[in-house]
N, C-alpha and C positions, 0 to 999 in steps of 0.2 A: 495266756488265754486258754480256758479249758473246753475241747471238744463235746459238742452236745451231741448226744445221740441218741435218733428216735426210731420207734417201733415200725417196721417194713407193714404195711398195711396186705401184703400179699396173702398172706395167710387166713383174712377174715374181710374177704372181700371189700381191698381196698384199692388205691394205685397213687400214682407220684404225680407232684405237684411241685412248682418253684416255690419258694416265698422267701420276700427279703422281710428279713426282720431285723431290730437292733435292741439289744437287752442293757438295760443299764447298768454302768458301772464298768462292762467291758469295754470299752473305751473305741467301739467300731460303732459304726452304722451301715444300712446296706447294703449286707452279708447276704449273699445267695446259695442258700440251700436246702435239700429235698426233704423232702418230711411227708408221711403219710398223711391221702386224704379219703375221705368214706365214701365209697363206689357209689352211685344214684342211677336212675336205668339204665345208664352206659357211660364205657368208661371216661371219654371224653364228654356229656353235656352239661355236667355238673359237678362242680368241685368245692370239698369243705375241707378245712384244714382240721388237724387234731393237734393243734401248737398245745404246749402247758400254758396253763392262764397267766404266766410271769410276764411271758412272751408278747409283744408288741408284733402281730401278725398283718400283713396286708397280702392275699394269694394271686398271685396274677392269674391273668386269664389264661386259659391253654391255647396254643394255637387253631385250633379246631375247636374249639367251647361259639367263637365269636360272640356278640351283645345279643342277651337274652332279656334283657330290658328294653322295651321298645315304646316311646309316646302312648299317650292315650290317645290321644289324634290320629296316631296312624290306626290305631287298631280300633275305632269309631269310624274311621271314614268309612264311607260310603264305597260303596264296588264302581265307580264312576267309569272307570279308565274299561275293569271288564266289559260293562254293558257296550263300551264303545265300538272293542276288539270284535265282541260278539256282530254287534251290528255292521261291523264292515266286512266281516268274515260271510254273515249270510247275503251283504250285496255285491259282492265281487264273484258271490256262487250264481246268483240271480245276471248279472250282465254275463259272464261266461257261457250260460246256458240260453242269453238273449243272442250273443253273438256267432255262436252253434248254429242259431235255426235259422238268423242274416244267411250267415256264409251260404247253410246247403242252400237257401230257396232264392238267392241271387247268382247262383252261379261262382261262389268262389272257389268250388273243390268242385275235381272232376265227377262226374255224373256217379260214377260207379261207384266213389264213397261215399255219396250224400244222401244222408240219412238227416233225418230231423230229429228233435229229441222226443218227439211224439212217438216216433215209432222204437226207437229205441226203449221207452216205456210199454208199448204194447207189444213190445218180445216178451220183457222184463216180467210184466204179469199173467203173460202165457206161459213161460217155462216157471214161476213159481207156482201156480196153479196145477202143474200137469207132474211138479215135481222134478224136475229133469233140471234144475236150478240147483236145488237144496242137497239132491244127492251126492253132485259133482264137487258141487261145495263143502259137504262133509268131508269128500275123501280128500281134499285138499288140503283143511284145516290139521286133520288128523297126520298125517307124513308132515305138514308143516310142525305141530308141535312136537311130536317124536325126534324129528330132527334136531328143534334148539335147545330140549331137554339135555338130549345125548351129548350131545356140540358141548353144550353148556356147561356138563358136568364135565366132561374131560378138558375142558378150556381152563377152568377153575383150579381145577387140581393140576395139571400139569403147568399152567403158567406160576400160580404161588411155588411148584417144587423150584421154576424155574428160578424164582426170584430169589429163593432162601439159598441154593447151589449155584454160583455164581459159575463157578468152573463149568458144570454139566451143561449150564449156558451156553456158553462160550462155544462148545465142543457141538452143542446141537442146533446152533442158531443158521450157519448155512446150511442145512439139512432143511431146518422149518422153513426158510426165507427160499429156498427151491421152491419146496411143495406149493409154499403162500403164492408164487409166483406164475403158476402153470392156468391158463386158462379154463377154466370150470363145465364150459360146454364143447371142450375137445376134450375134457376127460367121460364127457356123458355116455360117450360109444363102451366105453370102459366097463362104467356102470352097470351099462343094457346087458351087456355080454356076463357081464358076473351074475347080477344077478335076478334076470330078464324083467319083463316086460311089469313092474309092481311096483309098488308101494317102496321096497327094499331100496329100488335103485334112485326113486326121488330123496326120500332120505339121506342116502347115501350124498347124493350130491349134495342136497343143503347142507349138510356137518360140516363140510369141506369150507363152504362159507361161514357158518358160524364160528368155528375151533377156532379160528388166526384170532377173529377179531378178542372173544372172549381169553383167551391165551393173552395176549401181548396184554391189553387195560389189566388184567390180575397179575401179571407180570410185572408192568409198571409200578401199582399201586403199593405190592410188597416193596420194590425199590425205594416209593419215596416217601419210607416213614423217616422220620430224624435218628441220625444216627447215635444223638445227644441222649434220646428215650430207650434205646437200647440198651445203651452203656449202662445209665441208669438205674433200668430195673433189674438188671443183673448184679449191680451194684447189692442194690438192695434185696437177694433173694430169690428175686422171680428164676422160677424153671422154662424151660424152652419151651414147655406148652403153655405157660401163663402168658409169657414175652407174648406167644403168637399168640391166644384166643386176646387178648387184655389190650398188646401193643397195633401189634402186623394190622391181622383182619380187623381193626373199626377202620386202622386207614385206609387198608385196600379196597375196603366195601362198597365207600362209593363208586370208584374205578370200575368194579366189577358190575356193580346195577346198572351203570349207563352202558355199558360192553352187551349185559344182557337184553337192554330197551334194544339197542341196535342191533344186535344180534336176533331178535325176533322178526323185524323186517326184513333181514337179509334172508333170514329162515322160509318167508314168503316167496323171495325173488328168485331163491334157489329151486322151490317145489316145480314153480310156476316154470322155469327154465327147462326143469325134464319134464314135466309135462307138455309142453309144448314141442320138443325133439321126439318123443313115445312116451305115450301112456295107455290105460285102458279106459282111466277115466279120471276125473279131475275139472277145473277152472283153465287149465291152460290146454289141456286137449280139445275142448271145448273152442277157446280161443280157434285152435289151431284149425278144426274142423270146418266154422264157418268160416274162417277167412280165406279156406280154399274154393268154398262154395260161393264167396262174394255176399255173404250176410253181413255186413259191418252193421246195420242197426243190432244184433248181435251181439258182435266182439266189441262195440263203445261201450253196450249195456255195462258186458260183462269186466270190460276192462274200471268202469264206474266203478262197478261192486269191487273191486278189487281194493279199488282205491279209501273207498270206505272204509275196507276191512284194514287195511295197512291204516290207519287212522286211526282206527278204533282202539285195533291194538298195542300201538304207538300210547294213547293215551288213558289206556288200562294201564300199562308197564309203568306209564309216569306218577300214575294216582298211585301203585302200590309203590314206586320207590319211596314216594312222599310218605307215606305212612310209615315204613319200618324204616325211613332216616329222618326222621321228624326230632332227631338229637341235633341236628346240622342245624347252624345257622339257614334264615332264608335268607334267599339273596334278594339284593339292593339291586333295584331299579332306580 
């Protein structure tokens, strides 16, 4: 039996695929082996083989490719099920906000918190009106994304070093798993004292929150490419930067976009937490301010708006991961 041997697709942007084939006359069938196939927008959504035409090809799927062929039926139907989500989404906001103005105006919360949502709304459009809303709210937005950027990028790059240096792992992991472990609002004094009463020391505390999270999901992800795909394309040529932009990172990518979705609301809960301990100003000093004064039509407003915003951004994060992993199978419901 004589060995076939085909052209490493590495070099003219290509990458590796299975395929069984069986050529007549060699007296096999259902030989599994690699052969280059021609890159399409990424390396994983789309796979073509370059067999010679002698060759009887069938390419399996990759495992990350999944069914890119889908009914006409599904992709005809109607949005049925959204409109439904939709509609139950805006009447469970509707009873919630019925059962708010029940409680304060029957006497279920004590006097001193009972606010209605009426008045909670004419806070709402007095402090946006006067501005005393919007400015607090910039400066919170602002240390909030400073934060998840900074977090983010060092979360990235140090959890992949991690995943590729298995050793340096091992040696640094009770170290991370301390720090990961230390409560976040006894480190805030820390904070204040380094580097006072600003901006600096909210930041500082949210990265603390975001690094772990962003760190371990890029961590993981380098861990759980196949070991089979490695071997492979080393096999065939690939250089340790091909392996990693070609192999590593498509799989770790998604690990890493949900690390960052999540990683943006912690980035939120983080600001919010030194701003409520000292700030000069912010969304959570604000908090902090009436609830000492006993304004809670106030701090509901404002803790709404919050919620909004942790919402929003949640589902910006989701709309951009969709768009730049739109190679990804969707999933089945």
């Amino acid at each position: 039996m004589k060995p076939h041997h085909y052209r490493s697709g590495f070099m003219d942007r290509s990458d590796v695929a299975w395929v069984t084939f069986a050529r007549q006359g060699d007296g096999y069938q259902g030989v599994s082996a690699p052969v280059s196939v021609r890159l399409c927008p990424h390396p994983f959504a789309y796979w073509e083989s370059s067999m010679p035409s002698s060759d009887t090809v069938q390419t399996l799927s990759p495992p990350l490719a999944g069914k890119r062929d889908r009914p006409s039926a599904k992709r005809s139907r109607p949005n049925r099920d959204t409109t439904i989500v939709r509609v139950a989404q805006v009447g469970i906001g509707i009873v919630l906000v019925w059962l708010w103005n029940f409680g304060t105006t029957h006497g279920w919360v004590a006097p001193v918190l009972a606010k209605t949502p009426s008045q909670s709304w004419n806070y709402f459009t007095g402090a946006a009106e006067s501005g005393e809303l919007w400015s607090n709210t910039k400066a919170t937005m602002a240390a909030v994304l400073i934060a998840w950027v900074l977090a983010s990028a060092v979360g990235v790059v140090v959890g992949v070093a991690l995943g590729l240096l298995p050793r340096t792992e091992r040696a640094l992991t009770p170290y991370l798993e301390a720090a990961n472990a230390m409560p976040r609002i006894a480190l805030a004094p820390l904070f204040i004292v380094a580097f006072g009463i600003s901006m600096s020391a909210k930041v500082a505390l949210a990265s603390t929150l975001v690094v772990f999270i962003v760190l371990a999901s890029a961590r993981a992800g380098v861990r759980s490419t196949d070991a089979e795909w490695l071997r492979l394309s080393t096999v065939l040529g690939a250089s340790k930067f091909q392996v990693f932009y070609k192999v590593l990172l498509p799989v770790a990518t998604p690990a890493i976009f949900s690390a960052l979705r999540l990683g943006l609301i912690y980035s939120l809960l983080g600001v919010i937490g030194s701003e409520l301990i000292s700030a000069r100003d912010g969304l959570g000093q604000l908090i902090a301010t009436y609830s000492a004064t006993f304004r809670m039509e106030a701090v509901y407003a404002i803790l709404i708006m919050l919620a909004i915003i942790a919402v929003a951004l949640n589902q910006l994060m989701g709309a951009i991961e969709r768009r730049l992993l739109r190679w990804q199978p969707p999933a089945d419901h």
